[in-house]
N, C-alpha and C positions, 0 to 999 in steps of 0.2 A: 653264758653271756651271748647275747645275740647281736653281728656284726653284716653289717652291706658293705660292698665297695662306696667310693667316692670318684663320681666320672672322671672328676678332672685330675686326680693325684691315681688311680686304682688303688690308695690308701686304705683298711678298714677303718670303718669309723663304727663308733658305739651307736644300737638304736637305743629309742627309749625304754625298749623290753627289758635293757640290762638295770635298771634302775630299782627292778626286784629282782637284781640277778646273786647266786650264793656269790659268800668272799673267795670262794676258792679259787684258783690260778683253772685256766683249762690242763684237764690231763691229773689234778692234784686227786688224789685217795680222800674220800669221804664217808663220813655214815648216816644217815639218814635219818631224821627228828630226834638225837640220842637222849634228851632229856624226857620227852614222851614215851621210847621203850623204857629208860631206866627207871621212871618211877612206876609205869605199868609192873615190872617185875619189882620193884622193889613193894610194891603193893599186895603182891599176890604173899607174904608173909607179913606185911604190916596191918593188918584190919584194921587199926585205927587212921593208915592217911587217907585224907581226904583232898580230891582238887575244885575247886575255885574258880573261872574264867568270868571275865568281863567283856563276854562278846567276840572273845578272841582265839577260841582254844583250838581251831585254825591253823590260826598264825603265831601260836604259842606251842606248838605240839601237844598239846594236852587234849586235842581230841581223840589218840594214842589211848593213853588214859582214860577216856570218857569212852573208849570203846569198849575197852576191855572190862572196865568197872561200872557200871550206866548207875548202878545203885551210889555211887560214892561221888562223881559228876555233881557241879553244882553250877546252873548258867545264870549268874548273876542280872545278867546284860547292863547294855553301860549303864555302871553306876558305880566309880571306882570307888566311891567312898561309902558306898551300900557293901561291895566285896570285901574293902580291909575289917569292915565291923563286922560281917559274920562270918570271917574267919575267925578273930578274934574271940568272938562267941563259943564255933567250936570248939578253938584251942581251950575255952576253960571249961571245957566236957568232957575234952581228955582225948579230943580228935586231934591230929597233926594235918592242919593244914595248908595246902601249897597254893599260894592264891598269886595266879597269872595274868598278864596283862600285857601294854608295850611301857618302857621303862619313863616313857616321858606322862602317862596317866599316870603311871606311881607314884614319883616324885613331885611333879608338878598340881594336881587335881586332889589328890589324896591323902599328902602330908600328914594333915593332922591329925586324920584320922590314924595313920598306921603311929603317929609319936604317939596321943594321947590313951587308943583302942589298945595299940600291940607293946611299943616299944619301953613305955612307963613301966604297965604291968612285966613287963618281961614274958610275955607270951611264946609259945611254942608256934611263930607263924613261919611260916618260909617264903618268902616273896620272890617267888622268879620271872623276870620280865625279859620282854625282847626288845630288836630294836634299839640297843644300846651305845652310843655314842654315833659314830658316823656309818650309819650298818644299812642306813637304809640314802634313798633319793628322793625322799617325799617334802626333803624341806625341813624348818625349825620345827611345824608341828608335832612331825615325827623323830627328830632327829634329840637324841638324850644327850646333848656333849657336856648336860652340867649336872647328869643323877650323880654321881660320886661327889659332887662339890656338896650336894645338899644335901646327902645323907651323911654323910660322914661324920656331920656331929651330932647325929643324935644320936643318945646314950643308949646305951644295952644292946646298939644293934649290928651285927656282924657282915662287914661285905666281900662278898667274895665275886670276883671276874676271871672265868674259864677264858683258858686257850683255844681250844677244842674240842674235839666232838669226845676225844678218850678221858680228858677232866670231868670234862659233864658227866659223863657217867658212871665216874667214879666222887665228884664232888654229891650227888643226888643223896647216895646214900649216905654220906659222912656228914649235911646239913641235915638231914634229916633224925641221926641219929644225937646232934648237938640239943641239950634243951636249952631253948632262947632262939629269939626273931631272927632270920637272917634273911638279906637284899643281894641277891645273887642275880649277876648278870648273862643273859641268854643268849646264845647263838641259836639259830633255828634252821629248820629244811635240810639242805644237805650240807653238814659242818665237817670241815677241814681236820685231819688227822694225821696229826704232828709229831705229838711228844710221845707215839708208839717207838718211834725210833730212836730215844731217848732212855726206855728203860722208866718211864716217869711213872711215879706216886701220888695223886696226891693229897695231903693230910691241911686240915684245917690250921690255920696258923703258921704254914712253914711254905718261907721259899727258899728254892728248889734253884742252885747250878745246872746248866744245862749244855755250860761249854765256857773252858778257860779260854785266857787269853790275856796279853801283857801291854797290850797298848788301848784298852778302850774297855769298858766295862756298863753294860747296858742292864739297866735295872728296868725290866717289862712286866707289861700286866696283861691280861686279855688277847684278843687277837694281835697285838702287837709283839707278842712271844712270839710268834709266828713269823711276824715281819723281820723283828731282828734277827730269829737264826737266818734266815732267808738272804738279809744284809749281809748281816759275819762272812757268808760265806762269799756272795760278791767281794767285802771288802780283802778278806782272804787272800785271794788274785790279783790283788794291788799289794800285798806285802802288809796288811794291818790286821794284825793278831787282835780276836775280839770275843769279850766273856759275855755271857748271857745268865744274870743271873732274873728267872720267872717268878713271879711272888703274884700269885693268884690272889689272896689274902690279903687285900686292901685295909681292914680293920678287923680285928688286931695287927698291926705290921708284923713282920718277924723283924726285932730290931737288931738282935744281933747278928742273925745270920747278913743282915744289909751292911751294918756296922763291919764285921768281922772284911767283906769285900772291896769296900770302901776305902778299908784305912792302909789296904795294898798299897805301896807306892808305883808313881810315876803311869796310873791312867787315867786319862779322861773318864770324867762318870758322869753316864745320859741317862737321864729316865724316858721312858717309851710308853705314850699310851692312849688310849680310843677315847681320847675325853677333854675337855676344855681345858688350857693350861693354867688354868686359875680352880684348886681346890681340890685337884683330883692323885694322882701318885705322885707326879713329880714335888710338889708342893708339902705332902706328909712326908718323904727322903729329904727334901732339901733342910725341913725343918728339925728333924731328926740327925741329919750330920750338925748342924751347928749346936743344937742342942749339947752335942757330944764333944765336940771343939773336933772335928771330922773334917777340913777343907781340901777339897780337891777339888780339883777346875770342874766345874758344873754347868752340867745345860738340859736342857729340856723338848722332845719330841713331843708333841701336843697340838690338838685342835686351837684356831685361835679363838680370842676373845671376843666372839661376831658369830652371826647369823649369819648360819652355811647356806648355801645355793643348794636349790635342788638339780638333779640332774644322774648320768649316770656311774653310779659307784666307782668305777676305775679311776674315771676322769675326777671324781672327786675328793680320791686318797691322792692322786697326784697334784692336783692342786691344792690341799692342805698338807699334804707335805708326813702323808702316813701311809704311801705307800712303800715297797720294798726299794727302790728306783732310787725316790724322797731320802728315803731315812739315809741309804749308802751314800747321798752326797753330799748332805746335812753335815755326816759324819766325817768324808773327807774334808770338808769345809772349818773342818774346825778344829782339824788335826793341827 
């Protein structure tokens, strides 16, 4: 993140440089394109995956992959809905492959192509984008805060939102090894490394404790795993004990394990996450407790229902109210 002073305060203030700056905190442990090494190695024993770019394998990590493999490299260029159809094509030749982009061409440009090309058929596609929810400063064009709202109901297809760089690496090969479509959302460049000191796993379909606690229970997804340990532990030092429970695996939910947390008495249960409050985690839990007759006081951590400002990242989790700062006071607010 790149900072000047400010004459009049000697304040730092954020330049624009930071607006393609990583999520990571200065000083935070990171590892470098992890989704571009892990499927480069996961390659070197898979002969059949193949990668896919739409212009962007860049700024997707996949030119990682396209280095390593130049015969299996496929450069679309823009033409998202040129890339979901011959994926699609390959997956029925018996290739697996991993077709990249940023998560607002997927979703947005592409739809019908990956419901009618991939998701109907039940194809072997893997779709990993970047640029997910508020990840970038470029504005609505770039900015995904409604891919989960709009994927989620389309049938047969699996989504999944890493924490970090140690999930990405270990999610690469366990989508890869699922047969069926899955929309897996991308950290890129140099991604934050968290849940190494957690001891974490993790497995398709299951989430994952990551920290008890008897007054507040935070159901996260994404880099928002991240923010809420980050929180817990701020709120910690005020005297508010706080559980983290991480569910990478946006669809299929894990519903009991949500369930089983849930129906603990006497805390507050927040959902946490990098996405428009309308259609994305908190909205599949909330509907899921009631479903269950599950009521505990409920709230929700979320991008809002609007067209975010571009500008740069720090400044922009603080002002929507997702960054670390945000979420501990949100939380005390409504203790």
């Amino acid at each position: 993140m790149s900072t000047a002073n400010t004459p009049q305060t000697g304040k730092k203030r954020l330049t624009t440089s930071a607006m393609i700056a990583s999520i990571a905190a200065e000083g935070q442990a990171t590892r470098p394109a992890p989704f571009g090494h892990a499927l480069a190695a996961l390659a070197e024993q898979r002969p059949e995956i193949v990668g896919l770019s739409a212009d962007l394998s860049k700024y997707t990590d996949l030119h990682i992959f396209a280095k390593a493999h130049p015969e299996r490299f496929y450069q679309m260029g823009m033409a998202e809905q040129l890339l979901m159809s011959a994926a699609a094509g390959m997956a029925r030749e018996g290739c697996v492959p991993f077709a990249t982009t940023y998560a607002v061409f997927a979703s947005r440009r592409a739809y019908d192509f990956i419901c009618m090309a991939i998701a109907e058929e039940n194809l072997n596609v893997k779709i990993v984008c970047g640029l997910p929810g508020l990840t970038t400063g470029y504005g609505p064009s770039h900015q995904a805060t409604d891919d989960l709202a709009i994927f989620r109901a389309m049938p047969n297809l699996m989504i999944i939102d890493p924490c970090d760089a140690l999930e990405i690496e270990q999610a690469v090969p366990a989508i890869a090894a699922h047969q069926g479509p899955v929309y897996m959302r991308l950290l890129r460049g140099n991604v934050p490394l968290v849940l190494d000191e957690y001891g974490y796993r993790f497995e398709i379909g299951k989430a994952k404790t990551l920290r008890t606690g008897n007054d507040v229970l935070i159901i996260s997804t994404g880099l928002m795993t991240m923010r809420s340990l980050e929180a817990a532990q701020q709120l910690q030092a005020d005297g508010v004990d706080v559980a983290v429970l991480h569910v990478p695996t946006i669809k299929p939910l894990d519903e009991q394990t949500i369930l089983a947390e849930a129906r603990k008495p006497g805390r507050l249960v927040v959902t946490a996450e990098n996405h428009s409050i309308i259609g994305g985690l908190g909205e599949a839990v909330a509907g899921l407790l009631l479903r269950n007759g599950v009521t505990p006081t409920f709230r929700q951590i979320a991008l809002p229902d609007a067209f975010l400002d571009a500008g740069a990242l720090p400044t922009l989790h603080d002002r929507y109210g997702i960054s670390t700062d945000a979420v501990s006071a949100r939380i005390k607010a409504w203790l």
